[in-house]
N, CA, C and O atoms as a CHARMM CRD file, in Angstrom:
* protein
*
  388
    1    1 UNK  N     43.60000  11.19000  45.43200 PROA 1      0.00000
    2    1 UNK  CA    42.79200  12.21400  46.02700 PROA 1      0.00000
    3    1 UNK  C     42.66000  11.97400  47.51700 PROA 1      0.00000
    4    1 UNK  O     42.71200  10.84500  48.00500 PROA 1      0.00000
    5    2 UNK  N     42.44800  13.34100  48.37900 PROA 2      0.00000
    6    2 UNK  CA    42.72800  13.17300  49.57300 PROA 2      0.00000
    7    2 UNK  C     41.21900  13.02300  49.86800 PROA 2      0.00000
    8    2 UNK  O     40.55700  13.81600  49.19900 PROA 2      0.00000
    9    3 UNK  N     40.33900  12.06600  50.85000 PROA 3      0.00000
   10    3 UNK  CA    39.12700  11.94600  50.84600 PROA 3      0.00000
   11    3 UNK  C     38.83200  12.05300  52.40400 PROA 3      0.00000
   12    3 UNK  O     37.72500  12.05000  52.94200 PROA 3      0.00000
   13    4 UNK  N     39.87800  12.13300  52.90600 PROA 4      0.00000
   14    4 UNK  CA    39.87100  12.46800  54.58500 PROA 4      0.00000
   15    4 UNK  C     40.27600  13.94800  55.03700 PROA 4      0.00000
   16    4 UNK  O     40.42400  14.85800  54.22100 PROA 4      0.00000
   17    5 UNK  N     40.43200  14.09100  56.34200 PROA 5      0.00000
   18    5 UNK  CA    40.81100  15.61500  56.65300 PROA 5      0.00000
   19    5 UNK  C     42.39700  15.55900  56.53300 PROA 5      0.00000
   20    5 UNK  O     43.09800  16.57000  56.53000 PROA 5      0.00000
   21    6 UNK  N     42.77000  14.55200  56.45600 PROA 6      0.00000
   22    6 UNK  CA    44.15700  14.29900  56.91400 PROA 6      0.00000
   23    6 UNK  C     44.62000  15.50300  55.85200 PROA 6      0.00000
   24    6 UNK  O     44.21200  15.68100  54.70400 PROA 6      0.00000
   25    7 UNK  N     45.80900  16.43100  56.76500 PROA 7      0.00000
   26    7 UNK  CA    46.62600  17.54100  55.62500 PROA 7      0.00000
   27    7 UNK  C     47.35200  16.25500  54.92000 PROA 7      0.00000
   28    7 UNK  O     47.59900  15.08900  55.22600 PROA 7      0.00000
   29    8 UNK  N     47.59000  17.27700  53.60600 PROA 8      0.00000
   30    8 UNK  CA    48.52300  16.56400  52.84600 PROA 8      0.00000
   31    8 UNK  C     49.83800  16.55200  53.28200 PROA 8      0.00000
   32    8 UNK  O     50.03900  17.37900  54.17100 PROA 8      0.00000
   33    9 UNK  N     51.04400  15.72800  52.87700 PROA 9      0.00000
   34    9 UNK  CA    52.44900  15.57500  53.38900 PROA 9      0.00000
   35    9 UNK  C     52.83500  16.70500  52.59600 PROA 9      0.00000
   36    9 UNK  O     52.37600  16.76000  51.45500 PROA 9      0.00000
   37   10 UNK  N     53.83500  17.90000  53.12200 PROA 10     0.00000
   38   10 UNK  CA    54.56100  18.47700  52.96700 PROA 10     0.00000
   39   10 UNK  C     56.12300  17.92800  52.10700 PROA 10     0.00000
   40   10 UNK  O     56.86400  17.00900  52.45600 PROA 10     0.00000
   41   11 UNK  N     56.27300  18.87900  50.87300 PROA 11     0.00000
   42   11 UNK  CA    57.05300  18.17300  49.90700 PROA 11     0.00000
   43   11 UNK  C     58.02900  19.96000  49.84500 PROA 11     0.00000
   44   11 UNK  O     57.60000  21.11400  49.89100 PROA 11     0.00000
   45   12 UNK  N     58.92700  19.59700  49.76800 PROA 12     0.00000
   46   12 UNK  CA    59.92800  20.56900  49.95700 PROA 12     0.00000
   47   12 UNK  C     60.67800  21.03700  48.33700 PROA 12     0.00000
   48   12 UNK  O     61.34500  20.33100  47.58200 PROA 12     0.00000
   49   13 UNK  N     60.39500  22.02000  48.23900 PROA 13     0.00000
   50   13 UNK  CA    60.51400  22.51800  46.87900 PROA 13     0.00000
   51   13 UNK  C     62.53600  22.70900  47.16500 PROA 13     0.00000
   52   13 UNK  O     63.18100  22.68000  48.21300 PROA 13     0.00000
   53   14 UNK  N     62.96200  22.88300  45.79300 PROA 14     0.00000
   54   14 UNK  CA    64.54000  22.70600  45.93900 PROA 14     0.00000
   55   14 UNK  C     64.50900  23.56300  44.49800 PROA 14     0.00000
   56   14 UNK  O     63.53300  23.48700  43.75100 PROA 14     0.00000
   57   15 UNK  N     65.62200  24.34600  44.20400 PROA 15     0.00000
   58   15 UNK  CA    66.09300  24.91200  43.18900 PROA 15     0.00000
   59   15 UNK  C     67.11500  24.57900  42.25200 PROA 15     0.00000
   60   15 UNK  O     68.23200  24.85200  42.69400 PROA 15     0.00000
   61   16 UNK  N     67.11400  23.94500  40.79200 PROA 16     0.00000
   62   16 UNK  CA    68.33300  23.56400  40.30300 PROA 16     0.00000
   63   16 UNK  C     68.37400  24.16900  39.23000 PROA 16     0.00000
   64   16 UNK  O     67.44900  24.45600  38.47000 PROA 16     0.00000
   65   17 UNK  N     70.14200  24.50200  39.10400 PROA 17     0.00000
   66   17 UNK  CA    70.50200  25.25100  37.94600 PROA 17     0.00000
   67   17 UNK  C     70.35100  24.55300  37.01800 PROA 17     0.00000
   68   17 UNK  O     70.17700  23.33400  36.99100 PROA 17     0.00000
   69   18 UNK  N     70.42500  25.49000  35.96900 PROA 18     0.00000
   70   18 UNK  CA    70.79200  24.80200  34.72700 PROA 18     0.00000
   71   18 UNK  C     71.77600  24.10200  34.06700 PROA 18     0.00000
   72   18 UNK  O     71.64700  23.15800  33.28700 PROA 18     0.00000
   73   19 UNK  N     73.38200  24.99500  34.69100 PROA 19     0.00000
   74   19 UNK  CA    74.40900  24.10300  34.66500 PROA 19     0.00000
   75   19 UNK  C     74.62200  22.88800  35.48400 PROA 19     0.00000
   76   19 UNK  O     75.53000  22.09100  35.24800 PROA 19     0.00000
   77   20 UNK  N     73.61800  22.73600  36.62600 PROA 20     0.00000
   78   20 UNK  CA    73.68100  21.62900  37.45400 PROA 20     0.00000
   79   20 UNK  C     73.21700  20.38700  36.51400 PROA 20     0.00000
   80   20 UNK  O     73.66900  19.24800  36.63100 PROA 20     0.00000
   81   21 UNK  N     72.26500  20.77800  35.58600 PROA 21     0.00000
   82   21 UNK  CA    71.61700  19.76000  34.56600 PROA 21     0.00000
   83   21 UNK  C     72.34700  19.12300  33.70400 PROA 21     0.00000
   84   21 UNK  O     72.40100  17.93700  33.37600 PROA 21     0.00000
   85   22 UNK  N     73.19800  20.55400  33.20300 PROA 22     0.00000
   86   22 UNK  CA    74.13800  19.90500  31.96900 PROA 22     0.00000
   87   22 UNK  C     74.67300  18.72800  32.46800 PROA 22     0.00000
   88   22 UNK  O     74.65600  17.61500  31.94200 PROA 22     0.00000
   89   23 UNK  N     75.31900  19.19300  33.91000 PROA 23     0.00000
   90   23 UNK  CA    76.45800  18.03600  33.86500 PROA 23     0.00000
   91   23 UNK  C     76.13400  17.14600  34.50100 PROA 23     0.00000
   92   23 UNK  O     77.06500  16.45600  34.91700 PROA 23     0.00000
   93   24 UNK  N     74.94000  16.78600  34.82700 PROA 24     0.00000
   94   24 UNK  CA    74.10400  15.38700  34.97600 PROA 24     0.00000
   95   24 UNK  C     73.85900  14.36900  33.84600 PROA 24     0.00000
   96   24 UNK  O     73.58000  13.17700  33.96900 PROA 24     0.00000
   97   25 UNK  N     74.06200  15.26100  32.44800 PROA 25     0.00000
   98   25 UNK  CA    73.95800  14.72000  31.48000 PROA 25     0.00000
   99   25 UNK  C     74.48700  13.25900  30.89800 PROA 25     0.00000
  100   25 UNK  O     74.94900  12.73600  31.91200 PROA 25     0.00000
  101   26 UNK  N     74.58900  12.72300  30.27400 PROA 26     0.00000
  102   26 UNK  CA    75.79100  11.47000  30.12100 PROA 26     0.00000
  103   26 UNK  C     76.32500  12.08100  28.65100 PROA 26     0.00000
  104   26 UNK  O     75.62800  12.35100  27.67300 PROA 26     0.00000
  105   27 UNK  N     77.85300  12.22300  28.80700 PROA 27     0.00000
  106   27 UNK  CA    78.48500  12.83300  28.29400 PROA 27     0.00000
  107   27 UNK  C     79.45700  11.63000  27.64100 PROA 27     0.00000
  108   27 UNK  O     79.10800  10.56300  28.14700 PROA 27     0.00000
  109   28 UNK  N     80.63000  11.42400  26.62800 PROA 28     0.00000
  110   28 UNK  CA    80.87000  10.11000  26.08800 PROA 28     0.00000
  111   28 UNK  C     82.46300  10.89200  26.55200 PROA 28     0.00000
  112   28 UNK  O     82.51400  12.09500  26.80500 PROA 28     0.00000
  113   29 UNK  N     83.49300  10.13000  26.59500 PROA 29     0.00000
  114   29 UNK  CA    85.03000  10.18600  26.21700 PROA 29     0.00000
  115   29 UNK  C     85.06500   9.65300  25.62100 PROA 29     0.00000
  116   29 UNK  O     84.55200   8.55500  25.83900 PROA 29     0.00000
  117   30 UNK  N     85.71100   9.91100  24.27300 PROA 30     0.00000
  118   30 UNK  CA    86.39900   9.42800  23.11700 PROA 30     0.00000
  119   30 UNK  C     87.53300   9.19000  23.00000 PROA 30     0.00000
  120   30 UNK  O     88.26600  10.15400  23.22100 PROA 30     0.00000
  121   31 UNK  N     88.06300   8.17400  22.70400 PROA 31     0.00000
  122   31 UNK  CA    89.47400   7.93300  22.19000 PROA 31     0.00000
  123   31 UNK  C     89.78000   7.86900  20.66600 PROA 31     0.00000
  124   31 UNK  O     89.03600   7.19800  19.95100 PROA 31     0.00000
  125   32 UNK  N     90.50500   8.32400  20.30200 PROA 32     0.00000
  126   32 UNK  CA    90.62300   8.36300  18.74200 PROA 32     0.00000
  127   32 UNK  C     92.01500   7.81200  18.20200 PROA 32     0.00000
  128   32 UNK  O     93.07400   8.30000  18.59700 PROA 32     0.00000
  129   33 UNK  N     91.96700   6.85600  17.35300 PROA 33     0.00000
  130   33 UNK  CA    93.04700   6.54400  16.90700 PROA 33     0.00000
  131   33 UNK  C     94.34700   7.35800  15.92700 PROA 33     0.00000
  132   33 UNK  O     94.07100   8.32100  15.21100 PROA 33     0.00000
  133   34 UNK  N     95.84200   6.76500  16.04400 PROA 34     0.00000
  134   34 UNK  CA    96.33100   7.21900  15.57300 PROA 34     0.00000
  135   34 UNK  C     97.25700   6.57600  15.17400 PROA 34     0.00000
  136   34 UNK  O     97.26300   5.43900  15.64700 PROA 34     0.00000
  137   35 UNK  N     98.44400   6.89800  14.18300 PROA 35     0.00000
  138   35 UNK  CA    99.57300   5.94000  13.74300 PROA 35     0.00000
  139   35 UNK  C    100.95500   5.65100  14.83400 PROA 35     0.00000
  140   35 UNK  O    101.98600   5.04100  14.54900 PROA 35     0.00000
  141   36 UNK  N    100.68400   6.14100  15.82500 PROA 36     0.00000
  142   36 UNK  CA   101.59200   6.56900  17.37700 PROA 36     0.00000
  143   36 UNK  C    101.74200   5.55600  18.10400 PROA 36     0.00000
  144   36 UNK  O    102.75200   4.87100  17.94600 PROA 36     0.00000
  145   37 UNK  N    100.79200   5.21600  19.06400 PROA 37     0.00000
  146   37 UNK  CA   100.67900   4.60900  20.15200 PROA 37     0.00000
  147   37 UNK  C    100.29600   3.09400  20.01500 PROA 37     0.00000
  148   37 UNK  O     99.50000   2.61500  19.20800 PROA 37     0.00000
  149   38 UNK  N    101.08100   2.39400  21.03900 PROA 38     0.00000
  150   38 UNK  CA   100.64500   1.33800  20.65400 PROA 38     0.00000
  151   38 UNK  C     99.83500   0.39800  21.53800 PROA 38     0.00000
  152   38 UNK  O     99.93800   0.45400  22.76400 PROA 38     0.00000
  153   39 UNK  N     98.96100  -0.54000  20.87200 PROA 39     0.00000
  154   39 UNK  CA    98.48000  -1.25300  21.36600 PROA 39     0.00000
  155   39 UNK  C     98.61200  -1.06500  23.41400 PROA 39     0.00000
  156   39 UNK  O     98.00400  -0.24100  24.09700 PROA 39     0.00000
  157   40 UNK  N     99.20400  -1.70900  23.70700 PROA 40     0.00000
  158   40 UNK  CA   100.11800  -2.12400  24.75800 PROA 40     0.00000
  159   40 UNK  C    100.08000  -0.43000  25.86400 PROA 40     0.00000
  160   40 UNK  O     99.80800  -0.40500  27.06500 PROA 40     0.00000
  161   41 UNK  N    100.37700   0.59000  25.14000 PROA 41     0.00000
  162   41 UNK  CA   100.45100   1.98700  25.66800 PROA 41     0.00000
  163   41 UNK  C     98.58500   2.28800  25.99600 PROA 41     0.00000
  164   41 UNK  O     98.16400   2.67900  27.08500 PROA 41     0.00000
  165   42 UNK  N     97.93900   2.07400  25.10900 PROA 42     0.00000
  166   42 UNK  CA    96.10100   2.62300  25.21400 PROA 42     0.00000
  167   42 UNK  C     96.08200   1.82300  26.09600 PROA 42     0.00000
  168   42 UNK  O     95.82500   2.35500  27.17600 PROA 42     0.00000
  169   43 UNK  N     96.28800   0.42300  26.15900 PROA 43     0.00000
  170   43 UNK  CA    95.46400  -0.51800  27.61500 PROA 43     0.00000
  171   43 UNK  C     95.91700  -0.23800  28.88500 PROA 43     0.00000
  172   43 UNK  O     95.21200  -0.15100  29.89000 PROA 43     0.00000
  173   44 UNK  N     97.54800  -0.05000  28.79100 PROA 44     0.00000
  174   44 UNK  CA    97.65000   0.29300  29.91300 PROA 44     0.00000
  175   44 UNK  C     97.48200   1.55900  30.44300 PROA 44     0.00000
  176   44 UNK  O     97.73200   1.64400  31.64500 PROA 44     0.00000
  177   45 UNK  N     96.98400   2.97100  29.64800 PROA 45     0.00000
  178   45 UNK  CA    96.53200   4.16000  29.91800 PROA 45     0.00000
  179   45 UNK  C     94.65500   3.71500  30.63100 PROA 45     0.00000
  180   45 UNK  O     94.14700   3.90000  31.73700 PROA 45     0.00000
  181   46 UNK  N     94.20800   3.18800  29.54400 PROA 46     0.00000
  182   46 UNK  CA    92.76000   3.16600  29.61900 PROA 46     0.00000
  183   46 UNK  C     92.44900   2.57300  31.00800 PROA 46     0.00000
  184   46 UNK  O     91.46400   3.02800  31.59000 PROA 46     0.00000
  185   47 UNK  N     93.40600   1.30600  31.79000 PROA 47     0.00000
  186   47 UNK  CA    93.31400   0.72800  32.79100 PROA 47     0.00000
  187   47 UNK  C     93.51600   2.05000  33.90000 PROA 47     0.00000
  188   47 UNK  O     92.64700   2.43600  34.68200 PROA 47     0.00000
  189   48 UNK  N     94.82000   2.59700  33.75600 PROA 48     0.00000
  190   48 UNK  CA    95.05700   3.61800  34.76300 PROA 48     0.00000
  191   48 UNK  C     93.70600   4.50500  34.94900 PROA 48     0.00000
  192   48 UNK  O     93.08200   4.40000  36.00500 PROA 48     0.00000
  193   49 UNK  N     93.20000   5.48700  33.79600 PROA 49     0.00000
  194   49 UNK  CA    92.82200   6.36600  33.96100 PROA 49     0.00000
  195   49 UNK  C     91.62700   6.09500  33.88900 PROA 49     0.00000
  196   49 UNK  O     90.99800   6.74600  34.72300 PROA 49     0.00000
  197   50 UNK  N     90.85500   5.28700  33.14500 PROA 50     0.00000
  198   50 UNK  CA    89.47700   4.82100  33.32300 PROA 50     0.00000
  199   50 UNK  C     89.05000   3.77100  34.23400 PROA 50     0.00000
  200   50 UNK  O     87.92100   3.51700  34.65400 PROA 50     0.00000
  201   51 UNK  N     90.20400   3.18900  34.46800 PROA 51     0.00000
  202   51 UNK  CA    89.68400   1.87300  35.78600 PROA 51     0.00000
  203   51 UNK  C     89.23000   0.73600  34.77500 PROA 51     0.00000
  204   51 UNK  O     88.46400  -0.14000  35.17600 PROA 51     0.00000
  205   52 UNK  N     89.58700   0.74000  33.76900 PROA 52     0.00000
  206   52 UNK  CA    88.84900  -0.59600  32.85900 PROA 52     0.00000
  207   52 UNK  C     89.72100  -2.13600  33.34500 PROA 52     0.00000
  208   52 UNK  O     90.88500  -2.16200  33.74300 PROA 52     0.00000
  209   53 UNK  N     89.08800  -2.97600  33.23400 PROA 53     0.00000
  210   53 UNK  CA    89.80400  -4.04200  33.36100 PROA 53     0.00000
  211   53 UNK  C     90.73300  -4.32800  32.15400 PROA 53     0.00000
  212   53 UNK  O     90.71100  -3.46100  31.28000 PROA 53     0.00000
  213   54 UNK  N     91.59000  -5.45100  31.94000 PROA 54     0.00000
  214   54 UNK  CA    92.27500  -5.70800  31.23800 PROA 54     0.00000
  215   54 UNK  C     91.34700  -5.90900  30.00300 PROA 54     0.00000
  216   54 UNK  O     91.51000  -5.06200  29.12500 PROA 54     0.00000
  217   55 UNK  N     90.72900  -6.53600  29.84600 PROA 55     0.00000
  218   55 UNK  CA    89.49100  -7.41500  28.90500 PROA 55     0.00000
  219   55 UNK  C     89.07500  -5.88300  28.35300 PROA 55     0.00000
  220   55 UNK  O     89.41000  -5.54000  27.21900 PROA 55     0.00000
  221   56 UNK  N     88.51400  -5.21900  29.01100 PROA 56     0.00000
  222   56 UNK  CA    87.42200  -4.34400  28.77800 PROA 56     0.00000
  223   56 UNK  C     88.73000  -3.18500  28.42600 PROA 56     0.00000
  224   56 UNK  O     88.16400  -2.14100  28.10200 PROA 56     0.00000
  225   57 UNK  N     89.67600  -3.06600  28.39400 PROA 57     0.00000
  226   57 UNK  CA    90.98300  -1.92500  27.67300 PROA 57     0.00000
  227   57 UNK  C     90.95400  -2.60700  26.35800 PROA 57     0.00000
  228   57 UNK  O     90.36900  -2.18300  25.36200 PROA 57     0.00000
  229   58 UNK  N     91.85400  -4.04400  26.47100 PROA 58     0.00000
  230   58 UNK  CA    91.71600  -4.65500  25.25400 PROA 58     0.00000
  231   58 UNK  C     90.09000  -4.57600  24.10400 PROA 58     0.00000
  232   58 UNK  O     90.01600  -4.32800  22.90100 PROA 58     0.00000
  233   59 UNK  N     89.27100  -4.81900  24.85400 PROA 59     0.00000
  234   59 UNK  CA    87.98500  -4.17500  23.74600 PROA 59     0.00000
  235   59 UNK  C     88.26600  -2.96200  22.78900 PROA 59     0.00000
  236   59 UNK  O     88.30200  -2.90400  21.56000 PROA 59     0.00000
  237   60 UNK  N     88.46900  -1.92300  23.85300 PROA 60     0.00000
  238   60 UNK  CA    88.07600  -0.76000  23.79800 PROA 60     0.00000
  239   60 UNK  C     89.32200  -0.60000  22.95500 PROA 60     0.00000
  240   60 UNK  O     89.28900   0.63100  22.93200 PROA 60     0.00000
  241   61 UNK  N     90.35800  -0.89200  22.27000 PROA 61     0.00000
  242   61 UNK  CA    91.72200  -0.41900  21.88200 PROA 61     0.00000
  243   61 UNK  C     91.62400  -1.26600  20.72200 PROA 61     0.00000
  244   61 UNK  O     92.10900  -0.85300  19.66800 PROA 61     0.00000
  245   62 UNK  N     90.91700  -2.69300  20.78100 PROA 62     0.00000
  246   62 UNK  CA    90.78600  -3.05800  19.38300 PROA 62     0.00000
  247   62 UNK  C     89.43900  -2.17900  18.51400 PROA 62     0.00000
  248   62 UNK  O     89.56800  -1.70900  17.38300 PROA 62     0.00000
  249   63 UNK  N     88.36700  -2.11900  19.21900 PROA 63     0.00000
  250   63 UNK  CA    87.41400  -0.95800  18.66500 PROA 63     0.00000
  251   63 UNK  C     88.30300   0.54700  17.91200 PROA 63     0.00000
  252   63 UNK  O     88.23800   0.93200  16.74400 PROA 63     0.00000
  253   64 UNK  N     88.99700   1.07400  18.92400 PROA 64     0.00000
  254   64 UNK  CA    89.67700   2.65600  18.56000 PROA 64     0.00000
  255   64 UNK  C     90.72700   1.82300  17.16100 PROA 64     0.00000
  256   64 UNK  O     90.73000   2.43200  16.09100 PROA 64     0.00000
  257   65 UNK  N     91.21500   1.03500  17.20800 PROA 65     0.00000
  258   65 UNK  CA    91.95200   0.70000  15.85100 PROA 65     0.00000
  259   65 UNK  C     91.34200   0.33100  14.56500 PROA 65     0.00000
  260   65 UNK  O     91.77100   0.73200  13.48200 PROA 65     0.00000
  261   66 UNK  N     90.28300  -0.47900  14.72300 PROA 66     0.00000
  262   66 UNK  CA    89.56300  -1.28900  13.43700 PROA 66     0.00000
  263   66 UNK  C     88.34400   0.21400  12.87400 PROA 66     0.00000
  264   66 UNK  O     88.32300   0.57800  11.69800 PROA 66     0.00000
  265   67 UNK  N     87.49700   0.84500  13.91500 PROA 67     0.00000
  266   67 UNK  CA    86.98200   2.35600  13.70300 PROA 67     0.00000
  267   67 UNK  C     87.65900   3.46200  13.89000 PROA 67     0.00000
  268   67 UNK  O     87.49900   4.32700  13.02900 PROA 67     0.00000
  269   68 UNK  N     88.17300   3.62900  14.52200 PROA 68     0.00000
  270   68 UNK  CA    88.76400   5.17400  14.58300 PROA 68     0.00000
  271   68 UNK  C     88.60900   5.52600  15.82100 PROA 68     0.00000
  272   68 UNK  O     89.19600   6.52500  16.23800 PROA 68     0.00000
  273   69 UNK  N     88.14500   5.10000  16.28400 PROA 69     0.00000
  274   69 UNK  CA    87.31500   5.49700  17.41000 PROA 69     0.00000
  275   69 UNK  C     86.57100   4.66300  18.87900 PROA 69     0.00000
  276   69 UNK  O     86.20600   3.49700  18.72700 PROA 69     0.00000
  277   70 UNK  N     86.41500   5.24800  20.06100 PROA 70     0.00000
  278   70 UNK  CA    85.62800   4.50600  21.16900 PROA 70     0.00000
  279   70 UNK  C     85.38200   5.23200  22.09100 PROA 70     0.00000
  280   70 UNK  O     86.25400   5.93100  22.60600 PROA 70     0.00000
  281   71 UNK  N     84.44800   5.22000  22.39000 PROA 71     0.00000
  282   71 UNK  CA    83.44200   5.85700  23.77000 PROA 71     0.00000
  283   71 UNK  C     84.20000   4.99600  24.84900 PROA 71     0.00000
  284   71 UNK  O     83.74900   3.86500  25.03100 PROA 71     0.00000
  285   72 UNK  N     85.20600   5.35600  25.53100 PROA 72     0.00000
  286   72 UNK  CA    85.74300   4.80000  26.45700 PROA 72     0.00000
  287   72 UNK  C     84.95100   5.18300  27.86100 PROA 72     0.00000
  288   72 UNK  O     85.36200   4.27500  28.58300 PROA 72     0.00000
  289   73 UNK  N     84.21700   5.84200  28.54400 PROA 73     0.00000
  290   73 UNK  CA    83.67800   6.26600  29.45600 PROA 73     0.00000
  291   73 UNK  C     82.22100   7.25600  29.12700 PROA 73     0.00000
  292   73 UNK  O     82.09000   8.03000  28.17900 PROA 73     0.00000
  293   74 UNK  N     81.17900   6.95600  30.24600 PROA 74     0.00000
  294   74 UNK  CA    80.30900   7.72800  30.08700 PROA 74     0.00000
  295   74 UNK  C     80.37900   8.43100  31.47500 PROA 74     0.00000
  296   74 UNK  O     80.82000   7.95900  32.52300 PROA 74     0.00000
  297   75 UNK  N     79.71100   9.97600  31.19600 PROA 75     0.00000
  298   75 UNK  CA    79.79400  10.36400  32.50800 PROA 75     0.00000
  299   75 UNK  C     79.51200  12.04100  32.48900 PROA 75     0.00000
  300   75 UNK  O     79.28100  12.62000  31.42800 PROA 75     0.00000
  301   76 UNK  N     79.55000  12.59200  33.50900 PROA 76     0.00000
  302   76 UNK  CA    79.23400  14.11500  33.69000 PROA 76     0.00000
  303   76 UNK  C     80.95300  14.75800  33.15500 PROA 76     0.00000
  304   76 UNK  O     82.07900  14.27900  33.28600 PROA 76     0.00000
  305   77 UNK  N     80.43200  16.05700  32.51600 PROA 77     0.00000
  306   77 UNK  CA    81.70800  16.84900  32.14500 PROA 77     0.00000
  307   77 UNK  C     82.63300  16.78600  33.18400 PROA 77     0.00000
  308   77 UNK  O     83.77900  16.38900  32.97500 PROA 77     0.00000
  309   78 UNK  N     82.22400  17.16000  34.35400 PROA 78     0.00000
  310   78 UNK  CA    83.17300  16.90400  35.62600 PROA 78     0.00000
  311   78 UNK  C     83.60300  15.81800  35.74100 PROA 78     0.00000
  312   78 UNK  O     84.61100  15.82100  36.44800 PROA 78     0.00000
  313   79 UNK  N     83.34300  14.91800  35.40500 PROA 79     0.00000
  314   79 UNK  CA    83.95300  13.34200  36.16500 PROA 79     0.00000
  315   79 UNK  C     85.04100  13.41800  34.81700 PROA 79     0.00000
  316   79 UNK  O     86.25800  13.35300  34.98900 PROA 79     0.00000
  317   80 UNK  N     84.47800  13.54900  33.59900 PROA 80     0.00000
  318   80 UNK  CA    85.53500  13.25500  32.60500 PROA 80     0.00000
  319   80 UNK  C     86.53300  14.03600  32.39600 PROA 80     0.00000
  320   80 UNK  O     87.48400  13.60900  31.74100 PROA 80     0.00000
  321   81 UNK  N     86.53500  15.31500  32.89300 PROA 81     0.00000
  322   81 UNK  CA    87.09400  16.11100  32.20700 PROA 81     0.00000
  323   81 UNK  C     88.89000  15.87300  32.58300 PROA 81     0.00000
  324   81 UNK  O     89.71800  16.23600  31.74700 PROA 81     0.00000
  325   82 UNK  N     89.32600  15.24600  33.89000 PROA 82     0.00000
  326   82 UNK  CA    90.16100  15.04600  34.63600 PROA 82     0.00000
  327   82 UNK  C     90.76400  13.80000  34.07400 PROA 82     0.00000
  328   82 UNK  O     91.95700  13.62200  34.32500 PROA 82     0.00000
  329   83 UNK  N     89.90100  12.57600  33.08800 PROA 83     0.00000
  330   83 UNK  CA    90.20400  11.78100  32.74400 PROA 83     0.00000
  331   83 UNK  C     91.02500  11.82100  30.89600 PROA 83     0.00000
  332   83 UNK  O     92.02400  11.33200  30.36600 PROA 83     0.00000
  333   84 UNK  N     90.13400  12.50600  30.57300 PROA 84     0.00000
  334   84 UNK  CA    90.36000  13.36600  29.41400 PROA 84     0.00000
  335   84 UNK  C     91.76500  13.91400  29.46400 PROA 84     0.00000
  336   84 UNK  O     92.70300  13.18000  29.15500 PROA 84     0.00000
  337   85 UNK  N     91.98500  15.30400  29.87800 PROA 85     0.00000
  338   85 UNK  CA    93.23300  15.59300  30.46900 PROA 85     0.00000
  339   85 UNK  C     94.21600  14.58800  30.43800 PROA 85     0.00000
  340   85 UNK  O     95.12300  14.72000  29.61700 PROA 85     0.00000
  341   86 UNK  N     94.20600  13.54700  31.22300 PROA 86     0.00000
  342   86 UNK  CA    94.73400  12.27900  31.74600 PROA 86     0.00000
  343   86 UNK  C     95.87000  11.66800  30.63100 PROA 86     0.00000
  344   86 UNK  O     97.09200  11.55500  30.73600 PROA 86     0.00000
  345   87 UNK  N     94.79200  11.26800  29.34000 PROA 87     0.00000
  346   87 UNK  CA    94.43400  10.78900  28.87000 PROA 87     0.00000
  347   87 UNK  C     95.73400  11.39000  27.10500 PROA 87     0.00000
  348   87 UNK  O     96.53200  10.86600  26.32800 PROA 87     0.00000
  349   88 UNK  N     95.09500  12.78500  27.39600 PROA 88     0.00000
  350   88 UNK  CA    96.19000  13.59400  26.20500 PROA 88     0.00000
  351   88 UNK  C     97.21100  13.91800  26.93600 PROA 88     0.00000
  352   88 UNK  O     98.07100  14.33600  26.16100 PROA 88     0.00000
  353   89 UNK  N     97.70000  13.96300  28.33000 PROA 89     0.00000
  354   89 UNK  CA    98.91200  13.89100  28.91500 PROA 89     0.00000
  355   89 UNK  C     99.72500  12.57500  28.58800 PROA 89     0.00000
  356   89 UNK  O    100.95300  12.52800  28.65800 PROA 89     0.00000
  357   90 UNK  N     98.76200  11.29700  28.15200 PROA 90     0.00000
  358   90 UNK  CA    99.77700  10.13700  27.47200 PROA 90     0.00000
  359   90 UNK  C     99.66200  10.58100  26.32700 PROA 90     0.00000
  360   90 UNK  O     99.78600   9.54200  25.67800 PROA 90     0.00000
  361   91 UNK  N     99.44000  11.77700  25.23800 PROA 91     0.00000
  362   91 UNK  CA   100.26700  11.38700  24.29900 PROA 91     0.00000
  363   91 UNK  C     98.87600  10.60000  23.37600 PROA 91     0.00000
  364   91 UNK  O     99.07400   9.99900  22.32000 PROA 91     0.00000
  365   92 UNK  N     97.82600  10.71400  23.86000 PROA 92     0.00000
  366   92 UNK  CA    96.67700   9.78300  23.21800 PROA 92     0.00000
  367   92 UNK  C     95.51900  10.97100  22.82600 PROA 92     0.00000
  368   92 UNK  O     95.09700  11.80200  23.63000 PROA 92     0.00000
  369   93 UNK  N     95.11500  10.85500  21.43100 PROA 93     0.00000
  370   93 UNK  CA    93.78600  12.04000  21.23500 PROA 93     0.00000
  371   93 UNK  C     92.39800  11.05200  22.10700 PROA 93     0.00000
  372   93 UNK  O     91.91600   9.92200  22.18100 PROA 93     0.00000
  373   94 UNK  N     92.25600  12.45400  22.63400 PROA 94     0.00000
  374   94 UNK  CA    91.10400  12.19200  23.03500 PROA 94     0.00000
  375   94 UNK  C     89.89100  13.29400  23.08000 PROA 94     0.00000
  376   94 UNK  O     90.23600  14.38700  22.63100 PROA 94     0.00000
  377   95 UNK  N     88.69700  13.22200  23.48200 PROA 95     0.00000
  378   95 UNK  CA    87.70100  14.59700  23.54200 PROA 95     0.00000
  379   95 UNK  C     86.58400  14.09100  23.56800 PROA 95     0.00000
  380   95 UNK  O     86.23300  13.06700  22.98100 PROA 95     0.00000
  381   96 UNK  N     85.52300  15.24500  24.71600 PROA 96     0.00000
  382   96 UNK  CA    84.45300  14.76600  25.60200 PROA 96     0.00000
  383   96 UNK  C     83.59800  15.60000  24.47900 PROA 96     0.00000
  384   96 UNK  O     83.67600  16.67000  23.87600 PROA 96     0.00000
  385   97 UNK  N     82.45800  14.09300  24.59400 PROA 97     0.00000
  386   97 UNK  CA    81.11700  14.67700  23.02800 PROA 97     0.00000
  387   97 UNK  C     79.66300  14.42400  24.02000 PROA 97     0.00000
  388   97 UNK  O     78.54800  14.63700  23.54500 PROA 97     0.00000
């Protein structure tokens, strides 16, 4: 509470969409396994296109084999969507949940 004359600080109102929200969201990339690709092909995709380290591909490629599956990246529809793409251009299922 203001208990002096002092005006209050001026706070600047701003407008945001709704689609601006969505894609603030944290959004997952999935990789999904298949009888195709091998080992050796996902790490060195996942390194290219996600930036993972060696360690952290290898995780992520023994996870997509033993489940089915791995959240390889979190992120806004925009950031993934280019990676995604990327991603089924090797030849690898993938899709943003």
């Amino acid at each position: 509470m203001n208990h002096s004359n002092d005006p209050l600080p001026y706070i600047e109102e701003s407008e945001v969409l709704v689609e601006d929200l969505i894609d603030i969201e944290s959004n997952d990339l999935i990789v999904y396994n298949d009888e195709f690709n091998t080992f050796d092909h996902v790490i060195k995709i996942l390194m290219k296109v996600c930036k993972h380290s060696i360690e952290q591909a290898e995780q992520c490629t023994i996870t997509i084999h033993y489940r089915g599956k791995c959240a390889v990246k979190k992120g806004s529809i925009t950031e993934l969507k280019p990676m995604c793409e990327a991603i089924l251009d090797a030849g690898i299922q993938a899709a943003i949940v």
